[in-house]
mmCIF file as Biopython writes it, N, C-alpha, C and O atoms, coordinates in Angstrom:
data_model
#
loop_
_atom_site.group_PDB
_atom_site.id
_atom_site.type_symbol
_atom_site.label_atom_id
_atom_site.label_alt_id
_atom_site.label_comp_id
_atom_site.label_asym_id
_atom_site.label_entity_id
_atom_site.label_seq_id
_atom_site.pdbx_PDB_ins_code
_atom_site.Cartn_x
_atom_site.Cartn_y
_atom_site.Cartn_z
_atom_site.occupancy
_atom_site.B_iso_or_equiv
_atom_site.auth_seq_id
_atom_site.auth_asym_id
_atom_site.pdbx_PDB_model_num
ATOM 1   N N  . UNK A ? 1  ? -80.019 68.942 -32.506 1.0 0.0 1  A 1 
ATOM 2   C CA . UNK A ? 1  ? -79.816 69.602 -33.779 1.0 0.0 1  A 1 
ATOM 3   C C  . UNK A ? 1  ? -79.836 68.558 -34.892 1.0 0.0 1  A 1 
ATOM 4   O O  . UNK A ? 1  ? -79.474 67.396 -34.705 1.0 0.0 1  A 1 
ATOM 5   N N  . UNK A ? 2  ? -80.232 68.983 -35.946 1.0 0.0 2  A 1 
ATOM 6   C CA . UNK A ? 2  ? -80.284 67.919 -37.325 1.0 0.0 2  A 1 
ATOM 7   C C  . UNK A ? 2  ? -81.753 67.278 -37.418 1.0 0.0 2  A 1 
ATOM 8   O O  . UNK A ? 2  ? -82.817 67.692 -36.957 1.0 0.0 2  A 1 
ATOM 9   N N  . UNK A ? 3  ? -81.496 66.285 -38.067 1.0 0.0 3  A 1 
ATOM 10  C CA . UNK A ? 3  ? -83.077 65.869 -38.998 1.0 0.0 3  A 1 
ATOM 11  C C  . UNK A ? 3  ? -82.780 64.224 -37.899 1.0 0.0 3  A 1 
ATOM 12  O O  . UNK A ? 3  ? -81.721 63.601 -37.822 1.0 0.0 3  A 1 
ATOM 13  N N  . UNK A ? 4  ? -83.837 63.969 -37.332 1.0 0.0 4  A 1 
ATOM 14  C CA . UNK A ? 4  ? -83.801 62.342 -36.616 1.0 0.0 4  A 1 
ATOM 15  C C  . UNK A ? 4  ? -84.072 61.473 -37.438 1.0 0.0 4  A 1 
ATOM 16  O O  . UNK A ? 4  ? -85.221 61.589 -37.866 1.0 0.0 4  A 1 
ATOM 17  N N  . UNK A ? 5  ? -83.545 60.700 -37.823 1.0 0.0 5  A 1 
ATOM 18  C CA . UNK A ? 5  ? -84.065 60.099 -38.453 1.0 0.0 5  A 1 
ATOM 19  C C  . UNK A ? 5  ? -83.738 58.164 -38.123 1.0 0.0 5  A 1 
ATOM 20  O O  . UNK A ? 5  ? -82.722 57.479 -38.012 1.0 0.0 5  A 1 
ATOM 21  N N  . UNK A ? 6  ? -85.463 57.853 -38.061 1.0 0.0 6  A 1 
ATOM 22  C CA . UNK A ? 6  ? -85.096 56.228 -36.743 1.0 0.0 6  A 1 
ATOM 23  C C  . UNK A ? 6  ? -85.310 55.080 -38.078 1.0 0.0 6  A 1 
ATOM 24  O O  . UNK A ? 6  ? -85.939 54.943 -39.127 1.0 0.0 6  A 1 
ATOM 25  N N  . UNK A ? 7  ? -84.379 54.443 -37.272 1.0 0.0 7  A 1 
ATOM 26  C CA . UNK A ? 7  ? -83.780 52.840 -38.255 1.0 0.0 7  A 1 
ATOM 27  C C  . UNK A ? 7  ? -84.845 51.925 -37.837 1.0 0.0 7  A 1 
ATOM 28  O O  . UNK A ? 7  ? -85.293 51.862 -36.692 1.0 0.0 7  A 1 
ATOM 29  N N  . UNK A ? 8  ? -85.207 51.247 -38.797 1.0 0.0 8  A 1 
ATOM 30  C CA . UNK A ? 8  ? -85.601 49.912 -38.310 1.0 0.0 8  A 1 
ATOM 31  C C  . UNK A ? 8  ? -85.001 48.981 -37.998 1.0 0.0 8  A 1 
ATOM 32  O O  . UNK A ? 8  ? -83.866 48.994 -38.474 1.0 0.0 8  A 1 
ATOM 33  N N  . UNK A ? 9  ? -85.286 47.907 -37.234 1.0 0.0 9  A 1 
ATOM 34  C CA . UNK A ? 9  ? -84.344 47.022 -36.964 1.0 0.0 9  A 1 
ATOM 35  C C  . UNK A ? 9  ? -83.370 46.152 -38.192 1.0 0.0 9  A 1 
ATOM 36  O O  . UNK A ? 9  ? -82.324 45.514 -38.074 1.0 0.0 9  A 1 
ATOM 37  N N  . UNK A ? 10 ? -84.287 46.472 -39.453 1.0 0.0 10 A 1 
ATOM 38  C CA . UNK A ? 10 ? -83.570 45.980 -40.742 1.0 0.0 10 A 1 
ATOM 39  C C  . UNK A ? 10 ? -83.051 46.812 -41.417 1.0 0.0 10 A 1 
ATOM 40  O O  . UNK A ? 10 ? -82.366 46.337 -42.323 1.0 0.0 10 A 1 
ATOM 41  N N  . UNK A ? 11 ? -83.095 48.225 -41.343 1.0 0.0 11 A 1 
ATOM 42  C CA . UNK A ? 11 ? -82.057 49.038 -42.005 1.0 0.0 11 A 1 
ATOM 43  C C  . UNK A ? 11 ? -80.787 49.418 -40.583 1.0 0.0 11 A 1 
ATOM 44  O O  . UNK A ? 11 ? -79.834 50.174 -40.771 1.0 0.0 11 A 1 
ATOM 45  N N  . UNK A ? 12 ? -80.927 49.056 -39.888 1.0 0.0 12 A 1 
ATOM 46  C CA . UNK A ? 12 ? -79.719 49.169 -38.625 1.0 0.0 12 A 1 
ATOM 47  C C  . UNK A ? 12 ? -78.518 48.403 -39.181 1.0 0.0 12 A 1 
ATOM 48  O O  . UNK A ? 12 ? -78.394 47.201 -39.413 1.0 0.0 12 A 1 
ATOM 49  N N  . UNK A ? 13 ? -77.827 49.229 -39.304 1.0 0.0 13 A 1 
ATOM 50  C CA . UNK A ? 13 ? -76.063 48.576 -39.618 1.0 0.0 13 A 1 
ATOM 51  C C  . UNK A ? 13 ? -75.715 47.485 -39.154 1.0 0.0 13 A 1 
ATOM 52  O O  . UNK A ? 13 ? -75.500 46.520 -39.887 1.0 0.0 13 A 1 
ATOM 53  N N  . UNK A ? 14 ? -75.600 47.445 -37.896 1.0 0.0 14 A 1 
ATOM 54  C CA . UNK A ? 14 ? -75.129 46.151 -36.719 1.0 0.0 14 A 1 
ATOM 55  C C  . UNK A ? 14 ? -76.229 45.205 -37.405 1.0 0.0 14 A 1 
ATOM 56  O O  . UNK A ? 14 ? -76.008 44.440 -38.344 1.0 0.0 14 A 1 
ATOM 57  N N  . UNK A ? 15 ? -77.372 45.389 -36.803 1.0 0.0 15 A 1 
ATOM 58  C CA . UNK A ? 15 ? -77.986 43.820 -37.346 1.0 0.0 15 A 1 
ATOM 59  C C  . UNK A ? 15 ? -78.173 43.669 -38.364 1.0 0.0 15 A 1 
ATOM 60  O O  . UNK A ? 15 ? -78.870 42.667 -38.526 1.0 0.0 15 A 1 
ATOM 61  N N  . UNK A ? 16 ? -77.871 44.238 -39.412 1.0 0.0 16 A 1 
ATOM 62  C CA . UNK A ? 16 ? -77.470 43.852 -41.309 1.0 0.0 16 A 1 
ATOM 63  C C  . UNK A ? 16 ? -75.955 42.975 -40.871 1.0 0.0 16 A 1 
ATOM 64  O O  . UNK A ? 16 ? -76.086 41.834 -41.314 1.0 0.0 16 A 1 
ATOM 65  N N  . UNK A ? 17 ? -74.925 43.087 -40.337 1.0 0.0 17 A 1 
ATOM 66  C CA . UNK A ? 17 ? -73.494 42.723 -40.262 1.0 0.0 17 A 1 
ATOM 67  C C  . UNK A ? 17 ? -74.125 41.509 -39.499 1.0 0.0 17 A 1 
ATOM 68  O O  . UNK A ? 17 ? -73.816 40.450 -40.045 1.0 0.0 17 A 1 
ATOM 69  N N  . UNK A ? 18 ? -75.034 41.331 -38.235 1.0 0.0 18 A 1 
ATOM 70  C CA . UNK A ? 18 ? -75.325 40.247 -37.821 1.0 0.0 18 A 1 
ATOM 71  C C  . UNK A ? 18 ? -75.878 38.914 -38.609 1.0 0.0 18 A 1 
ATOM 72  O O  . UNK A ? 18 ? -75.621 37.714 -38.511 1.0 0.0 18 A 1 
ATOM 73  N N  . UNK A ? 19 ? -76.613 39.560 -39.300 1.0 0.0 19 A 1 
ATOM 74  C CA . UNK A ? 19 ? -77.618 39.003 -39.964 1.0 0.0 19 A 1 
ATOM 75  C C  . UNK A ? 19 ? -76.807 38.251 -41.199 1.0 0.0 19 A 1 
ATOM 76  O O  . UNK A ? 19 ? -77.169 37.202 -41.734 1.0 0.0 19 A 1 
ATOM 77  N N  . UNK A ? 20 ? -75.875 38.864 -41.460 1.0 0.0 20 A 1 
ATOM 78  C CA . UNK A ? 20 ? -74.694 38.323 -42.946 1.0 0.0 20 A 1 
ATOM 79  C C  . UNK A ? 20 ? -74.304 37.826 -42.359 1.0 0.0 20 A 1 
ATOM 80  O O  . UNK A ? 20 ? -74.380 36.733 -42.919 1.0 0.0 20 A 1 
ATOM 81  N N  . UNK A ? 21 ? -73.415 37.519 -40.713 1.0 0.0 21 A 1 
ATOM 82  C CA . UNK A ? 21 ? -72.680 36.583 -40.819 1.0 0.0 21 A 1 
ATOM 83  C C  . UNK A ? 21 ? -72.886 34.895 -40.313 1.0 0.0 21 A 1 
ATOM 84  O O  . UNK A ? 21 ? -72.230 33.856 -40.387 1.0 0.0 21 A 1 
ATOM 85  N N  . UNK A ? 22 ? -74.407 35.402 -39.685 1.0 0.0 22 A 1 
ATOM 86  C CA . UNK A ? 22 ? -74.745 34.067 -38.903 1.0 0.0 22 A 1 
ATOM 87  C C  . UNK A ? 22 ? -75.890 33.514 -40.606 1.0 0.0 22 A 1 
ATOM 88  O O  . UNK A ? 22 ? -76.435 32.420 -40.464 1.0 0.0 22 A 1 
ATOM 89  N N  . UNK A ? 23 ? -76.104 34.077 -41.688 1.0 0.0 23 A 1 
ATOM 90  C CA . UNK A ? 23 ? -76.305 33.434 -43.138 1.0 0.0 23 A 1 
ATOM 91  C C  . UNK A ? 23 ? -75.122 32.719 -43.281 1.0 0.0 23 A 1 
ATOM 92  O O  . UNK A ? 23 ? -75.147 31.489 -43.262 1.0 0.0 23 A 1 
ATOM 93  N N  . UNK A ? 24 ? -73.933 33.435 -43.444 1.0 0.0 24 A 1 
ATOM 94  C CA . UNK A ? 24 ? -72.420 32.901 -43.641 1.0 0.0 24 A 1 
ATOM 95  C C  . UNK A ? 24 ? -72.328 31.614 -42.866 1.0 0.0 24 A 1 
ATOM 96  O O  . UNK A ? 24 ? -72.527 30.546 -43.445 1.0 0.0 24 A 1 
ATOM 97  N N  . UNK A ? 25 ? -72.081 31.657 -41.780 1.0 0.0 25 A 1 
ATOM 98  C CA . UNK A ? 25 ? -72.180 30.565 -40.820 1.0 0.0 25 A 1 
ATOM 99  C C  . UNK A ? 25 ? -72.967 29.533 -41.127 1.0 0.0 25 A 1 
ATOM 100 O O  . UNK A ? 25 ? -72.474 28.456 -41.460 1.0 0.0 25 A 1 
ATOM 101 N N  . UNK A ? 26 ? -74.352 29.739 -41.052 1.0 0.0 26 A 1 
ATOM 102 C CA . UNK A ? 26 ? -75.218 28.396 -41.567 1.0 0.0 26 A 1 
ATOM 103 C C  . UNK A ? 26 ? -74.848 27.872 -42.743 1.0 0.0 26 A 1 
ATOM 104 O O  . UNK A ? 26 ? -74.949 26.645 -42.723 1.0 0.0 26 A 1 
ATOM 105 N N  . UNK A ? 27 ? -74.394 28.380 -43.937 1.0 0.0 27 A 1 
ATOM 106 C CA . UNK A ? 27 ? -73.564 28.198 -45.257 1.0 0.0 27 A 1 
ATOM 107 C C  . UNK A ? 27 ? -72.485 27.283 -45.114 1.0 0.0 27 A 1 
ATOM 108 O O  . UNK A ? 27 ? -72.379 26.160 -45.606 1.0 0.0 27 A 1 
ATOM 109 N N  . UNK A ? 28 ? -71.604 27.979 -44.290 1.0 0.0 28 A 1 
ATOM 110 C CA . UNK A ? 28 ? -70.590 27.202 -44.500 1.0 0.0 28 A 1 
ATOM 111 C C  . UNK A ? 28 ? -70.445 25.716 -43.549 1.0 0.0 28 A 1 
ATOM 112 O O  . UNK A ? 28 ? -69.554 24.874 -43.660 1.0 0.0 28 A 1 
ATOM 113 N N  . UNK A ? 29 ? -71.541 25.703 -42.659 1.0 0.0 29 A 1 
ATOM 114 C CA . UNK A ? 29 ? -71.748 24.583 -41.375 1.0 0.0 29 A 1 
ATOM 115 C C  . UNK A ? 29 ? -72.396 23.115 -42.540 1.0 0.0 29 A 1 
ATOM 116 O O  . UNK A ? 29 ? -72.823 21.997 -42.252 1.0 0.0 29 A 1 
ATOM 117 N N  . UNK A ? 30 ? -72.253 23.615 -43.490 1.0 0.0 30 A 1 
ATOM 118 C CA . UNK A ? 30 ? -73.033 22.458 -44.257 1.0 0.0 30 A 1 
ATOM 119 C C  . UNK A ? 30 ? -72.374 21.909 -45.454 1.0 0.0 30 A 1 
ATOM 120 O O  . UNK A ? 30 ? -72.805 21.110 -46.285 1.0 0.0 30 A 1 
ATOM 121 N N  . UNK A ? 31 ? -70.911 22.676 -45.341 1.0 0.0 31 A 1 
ATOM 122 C CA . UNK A ? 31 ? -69.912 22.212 -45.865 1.0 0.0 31 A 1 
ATOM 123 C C  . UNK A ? 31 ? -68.468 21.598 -45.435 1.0 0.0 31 A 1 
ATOM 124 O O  . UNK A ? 31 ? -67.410 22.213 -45.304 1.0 0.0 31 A 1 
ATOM 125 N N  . UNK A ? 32 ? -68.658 20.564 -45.300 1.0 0.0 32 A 1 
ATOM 126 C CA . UNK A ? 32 ? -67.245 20.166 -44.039 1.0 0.0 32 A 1 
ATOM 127 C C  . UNK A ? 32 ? -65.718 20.457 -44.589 1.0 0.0 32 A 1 
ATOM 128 O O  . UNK A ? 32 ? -64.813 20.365 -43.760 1.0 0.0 32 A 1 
ATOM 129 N N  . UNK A ? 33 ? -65.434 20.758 -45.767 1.0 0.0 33 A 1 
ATOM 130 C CA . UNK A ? 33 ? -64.447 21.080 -46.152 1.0 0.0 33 A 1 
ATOM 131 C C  . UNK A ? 33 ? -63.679 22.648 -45.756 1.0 0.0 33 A 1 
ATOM 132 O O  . UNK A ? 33 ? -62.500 22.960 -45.590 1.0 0.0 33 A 1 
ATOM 133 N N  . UNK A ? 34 ? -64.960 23.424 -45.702 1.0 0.0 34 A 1 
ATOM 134 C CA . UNK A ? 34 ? -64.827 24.831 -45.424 1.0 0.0 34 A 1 
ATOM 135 C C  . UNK A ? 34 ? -64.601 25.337 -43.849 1.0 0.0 34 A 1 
ATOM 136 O O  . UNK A ? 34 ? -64.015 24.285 -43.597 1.0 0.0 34 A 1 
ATOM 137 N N  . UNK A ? 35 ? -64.578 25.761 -43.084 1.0 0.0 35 A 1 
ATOM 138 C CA . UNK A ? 35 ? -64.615 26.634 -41.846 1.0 0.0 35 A 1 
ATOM 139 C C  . UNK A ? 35 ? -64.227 27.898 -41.638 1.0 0.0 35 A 1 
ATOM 140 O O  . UNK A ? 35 ? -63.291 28.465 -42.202 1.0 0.0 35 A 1 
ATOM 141 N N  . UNK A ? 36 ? -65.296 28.555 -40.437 1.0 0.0 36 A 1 
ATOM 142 C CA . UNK A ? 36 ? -65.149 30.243 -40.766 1.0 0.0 36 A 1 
ATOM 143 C C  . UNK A ? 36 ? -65.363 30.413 -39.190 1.0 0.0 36 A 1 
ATOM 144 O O  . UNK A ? 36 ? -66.032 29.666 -38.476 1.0 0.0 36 A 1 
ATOM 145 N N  . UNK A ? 37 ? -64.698 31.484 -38.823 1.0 0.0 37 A 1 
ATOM 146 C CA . UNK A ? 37 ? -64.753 31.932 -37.337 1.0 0.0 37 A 1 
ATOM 147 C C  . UNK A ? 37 ? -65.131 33.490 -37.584 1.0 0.0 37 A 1 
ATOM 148 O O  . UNK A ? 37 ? -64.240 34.208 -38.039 1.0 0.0 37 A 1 
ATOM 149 N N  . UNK A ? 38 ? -66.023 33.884 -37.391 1.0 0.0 38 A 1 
ATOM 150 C CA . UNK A ? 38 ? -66.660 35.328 -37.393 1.0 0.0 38 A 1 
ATOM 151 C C  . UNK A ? 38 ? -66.762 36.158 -35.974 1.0 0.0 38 A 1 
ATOM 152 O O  . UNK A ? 38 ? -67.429 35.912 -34.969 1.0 0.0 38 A 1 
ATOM 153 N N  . UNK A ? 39 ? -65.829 37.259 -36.274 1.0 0.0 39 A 1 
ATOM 154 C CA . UNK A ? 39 ? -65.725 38.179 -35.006 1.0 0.0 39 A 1 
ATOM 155 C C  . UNK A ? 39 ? -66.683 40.148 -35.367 1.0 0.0 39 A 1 
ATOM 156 O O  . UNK A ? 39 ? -66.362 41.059 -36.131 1.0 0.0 39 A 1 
ATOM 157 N N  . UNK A ? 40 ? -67.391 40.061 -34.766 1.0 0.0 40 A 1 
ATOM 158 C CA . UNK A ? 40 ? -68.047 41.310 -34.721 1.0 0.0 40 A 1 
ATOM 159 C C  . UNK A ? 40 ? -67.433 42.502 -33.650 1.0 0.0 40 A 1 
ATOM 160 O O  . UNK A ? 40 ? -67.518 42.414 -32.425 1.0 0.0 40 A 1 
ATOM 161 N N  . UNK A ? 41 ? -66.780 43.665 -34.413 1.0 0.0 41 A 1 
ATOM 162 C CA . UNK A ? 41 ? -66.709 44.984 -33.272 1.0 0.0 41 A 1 
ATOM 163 C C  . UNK A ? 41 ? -67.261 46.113 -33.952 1.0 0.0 41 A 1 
ATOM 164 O O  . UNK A ? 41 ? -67.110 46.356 -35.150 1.0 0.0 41 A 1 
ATOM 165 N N  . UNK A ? 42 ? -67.979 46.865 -33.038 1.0 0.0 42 A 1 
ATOM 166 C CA . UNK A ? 42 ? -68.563 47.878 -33.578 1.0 0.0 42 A 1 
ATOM 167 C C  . UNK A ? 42 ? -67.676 49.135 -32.511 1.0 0.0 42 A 1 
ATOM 168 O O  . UNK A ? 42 ? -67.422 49.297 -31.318 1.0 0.0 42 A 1 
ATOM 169 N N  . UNK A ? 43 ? -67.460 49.771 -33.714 1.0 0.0 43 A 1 
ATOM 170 C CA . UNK A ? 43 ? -66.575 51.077 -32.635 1.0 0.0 43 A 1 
ATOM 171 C C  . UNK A ? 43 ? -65.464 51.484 -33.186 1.0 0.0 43 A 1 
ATOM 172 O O  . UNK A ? 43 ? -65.314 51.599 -34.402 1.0 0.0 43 A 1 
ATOM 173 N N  . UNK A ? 44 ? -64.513 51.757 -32.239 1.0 0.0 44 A 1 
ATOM 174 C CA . UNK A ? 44 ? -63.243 52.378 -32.922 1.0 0.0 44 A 1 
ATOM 175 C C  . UNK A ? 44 ? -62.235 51.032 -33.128 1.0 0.0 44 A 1 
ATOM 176 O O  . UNK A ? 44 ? -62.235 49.927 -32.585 1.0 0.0 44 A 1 
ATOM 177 N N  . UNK A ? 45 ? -61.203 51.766 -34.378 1.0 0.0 45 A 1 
ATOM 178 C CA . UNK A ? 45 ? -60.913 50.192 -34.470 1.0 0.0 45 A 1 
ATOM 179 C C  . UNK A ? 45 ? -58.841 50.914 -34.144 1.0 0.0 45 A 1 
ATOM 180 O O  . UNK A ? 45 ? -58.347 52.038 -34.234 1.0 0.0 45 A 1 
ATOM 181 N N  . UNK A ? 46 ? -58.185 49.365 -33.727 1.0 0.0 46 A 1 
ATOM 182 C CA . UNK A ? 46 ? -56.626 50.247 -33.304 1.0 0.0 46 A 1 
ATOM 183 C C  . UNK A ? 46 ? -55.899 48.700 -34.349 1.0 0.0 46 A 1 
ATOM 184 O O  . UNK A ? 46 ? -56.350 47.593 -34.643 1.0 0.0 46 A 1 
ATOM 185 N N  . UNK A ? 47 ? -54.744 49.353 -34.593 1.0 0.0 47 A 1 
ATOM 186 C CA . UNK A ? 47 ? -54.160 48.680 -35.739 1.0 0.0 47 A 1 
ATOM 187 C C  . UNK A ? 47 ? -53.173 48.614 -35.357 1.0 0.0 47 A 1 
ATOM 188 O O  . UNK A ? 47 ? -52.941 49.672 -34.773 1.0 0.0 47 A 1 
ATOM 189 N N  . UNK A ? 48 ? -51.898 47.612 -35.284 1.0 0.0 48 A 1 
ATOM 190 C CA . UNK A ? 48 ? -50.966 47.926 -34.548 1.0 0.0 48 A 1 
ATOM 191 C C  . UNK A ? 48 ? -49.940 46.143 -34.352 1.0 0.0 48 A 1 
ATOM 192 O O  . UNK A ? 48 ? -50.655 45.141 -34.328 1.0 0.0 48 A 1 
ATOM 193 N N  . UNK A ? 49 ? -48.868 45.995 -34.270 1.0 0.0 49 A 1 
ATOM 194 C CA . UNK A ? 49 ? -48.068 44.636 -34.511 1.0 0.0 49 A 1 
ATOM 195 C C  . UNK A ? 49 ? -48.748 44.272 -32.739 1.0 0.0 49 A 1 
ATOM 196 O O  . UNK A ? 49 ? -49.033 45.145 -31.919 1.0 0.0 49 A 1 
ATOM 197 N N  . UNK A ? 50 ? -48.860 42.915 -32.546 1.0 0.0 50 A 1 
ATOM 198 C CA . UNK A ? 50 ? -49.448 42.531 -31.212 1.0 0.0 50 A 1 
ATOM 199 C C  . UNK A ? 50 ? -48.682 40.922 -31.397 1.0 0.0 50 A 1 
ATOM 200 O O  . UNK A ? 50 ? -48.484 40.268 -32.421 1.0 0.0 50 A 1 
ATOM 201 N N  . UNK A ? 51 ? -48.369 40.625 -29.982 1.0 0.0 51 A 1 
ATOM 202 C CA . UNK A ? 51 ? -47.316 39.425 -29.732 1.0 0.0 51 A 1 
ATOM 203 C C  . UNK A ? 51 ? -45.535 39.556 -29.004 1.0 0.0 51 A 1 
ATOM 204 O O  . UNK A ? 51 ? -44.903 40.612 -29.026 1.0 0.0 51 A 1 
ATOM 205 N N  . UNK A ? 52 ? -45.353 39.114 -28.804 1.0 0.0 52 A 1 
ATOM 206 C CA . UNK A ? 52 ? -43.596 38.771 -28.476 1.0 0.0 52 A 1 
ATOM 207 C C  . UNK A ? 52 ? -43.317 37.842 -29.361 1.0 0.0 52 A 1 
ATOM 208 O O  . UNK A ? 52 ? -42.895 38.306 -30.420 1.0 0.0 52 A 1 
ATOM 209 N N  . UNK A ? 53 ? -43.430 36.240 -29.294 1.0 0.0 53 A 1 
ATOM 210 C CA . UNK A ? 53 ? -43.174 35.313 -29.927 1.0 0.0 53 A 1 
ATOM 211 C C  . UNK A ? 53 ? -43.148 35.697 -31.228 1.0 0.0 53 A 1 
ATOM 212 O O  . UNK A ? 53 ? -41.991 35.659 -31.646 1.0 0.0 53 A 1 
ATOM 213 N N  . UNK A ? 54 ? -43.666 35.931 -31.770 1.0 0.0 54 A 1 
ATOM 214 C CA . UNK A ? 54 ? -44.623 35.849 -32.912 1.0 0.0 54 A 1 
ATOM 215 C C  . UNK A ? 54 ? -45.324 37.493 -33.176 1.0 0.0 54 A 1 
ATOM 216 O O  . UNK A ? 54 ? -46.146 37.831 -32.324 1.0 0.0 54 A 1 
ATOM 217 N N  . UNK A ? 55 ? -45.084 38.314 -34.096 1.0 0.0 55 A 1 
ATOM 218 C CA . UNK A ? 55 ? -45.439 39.284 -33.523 1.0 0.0 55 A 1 
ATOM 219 C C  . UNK A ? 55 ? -46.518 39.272 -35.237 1.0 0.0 55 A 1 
ATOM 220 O O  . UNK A ? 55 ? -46.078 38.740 -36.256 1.0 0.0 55 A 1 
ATOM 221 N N  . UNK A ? 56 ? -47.673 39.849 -35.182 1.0 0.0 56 A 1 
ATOM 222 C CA . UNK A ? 56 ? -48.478 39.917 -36.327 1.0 0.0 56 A 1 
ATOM 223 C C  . UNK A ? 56 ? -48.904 41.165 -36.499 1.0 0.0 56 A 1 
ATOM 224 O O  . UNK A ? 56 ? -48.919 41.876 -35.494 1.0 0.0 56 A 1 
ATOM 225 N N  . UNK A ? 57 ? -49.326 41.708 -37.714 1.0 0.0 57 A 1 
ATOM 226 C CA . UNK A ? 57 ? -50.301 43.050 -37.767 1.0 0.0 57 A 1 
ATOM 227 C C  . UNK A ? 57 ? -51.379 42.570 -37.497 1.0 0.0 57 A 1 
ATOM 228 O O  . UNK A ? 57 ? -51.677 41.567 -38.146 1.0 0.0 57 A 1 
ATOM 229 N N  . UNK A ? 58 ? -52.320 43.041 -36.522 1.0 0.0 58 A 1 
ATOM 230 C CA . UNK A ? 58 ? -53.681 42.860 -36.150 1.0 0.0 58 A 1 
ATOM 231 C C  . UNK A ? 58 ? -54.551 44.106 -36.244 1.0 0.0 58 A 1 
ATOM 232 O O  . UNK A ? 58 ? -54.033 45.220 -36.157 1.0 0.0 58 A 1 
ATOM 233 N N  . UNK A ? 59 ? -56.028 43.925 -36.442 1.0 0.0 59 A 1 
ATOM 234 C CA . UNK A ? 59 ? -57.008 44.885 -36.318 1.0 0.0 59 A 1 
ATOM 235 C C  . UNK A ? 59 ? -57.968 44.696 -35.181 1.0 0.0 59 A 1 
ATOM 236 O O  . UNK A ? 59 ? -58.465 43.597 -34.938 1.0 0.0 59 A 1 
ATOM 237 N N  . UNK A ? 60 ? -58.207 45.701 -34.537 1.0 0.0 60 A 1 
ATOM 238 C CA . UNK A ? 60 ? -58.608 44.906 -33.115 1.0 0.0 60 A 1 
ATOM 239 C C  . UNK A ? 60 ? -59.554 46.106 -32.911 1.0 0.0 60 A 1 
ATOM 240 O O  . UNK A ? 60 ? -60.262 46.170 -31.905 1.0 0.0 60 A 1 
#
């Protein structure tokens, strides 16, 4: 049911988010003052305090 309608690999969500962060990455690899750790999830997301020690709000 509905209208199909097919992505190219450059209008596809995920590899637009890929594509920004490994730009990001090469960016900031050429600045030694800076550093960036980039995590990708695609899906449902759960929100919620995580730890004993140390307990933080996380998005996971």
């Amino acid at each position: 049911a509905g209208l199909k309608i097919h992505m190219s690999q450059k209008s596809n969500p995920v590899n637009k988010v890929i594509s920004l962060a490994l730009d990001m990455k090469r960016h900031v690899m050429s600045n030694e003052v800076f550093q960036i750790k980039i995590g990708i999830h695609y899906g449902n997301v759960i929100a919620g305090v995580i730890g004993h020690h140390k307990p933080q709000f996380s998005l996971i």
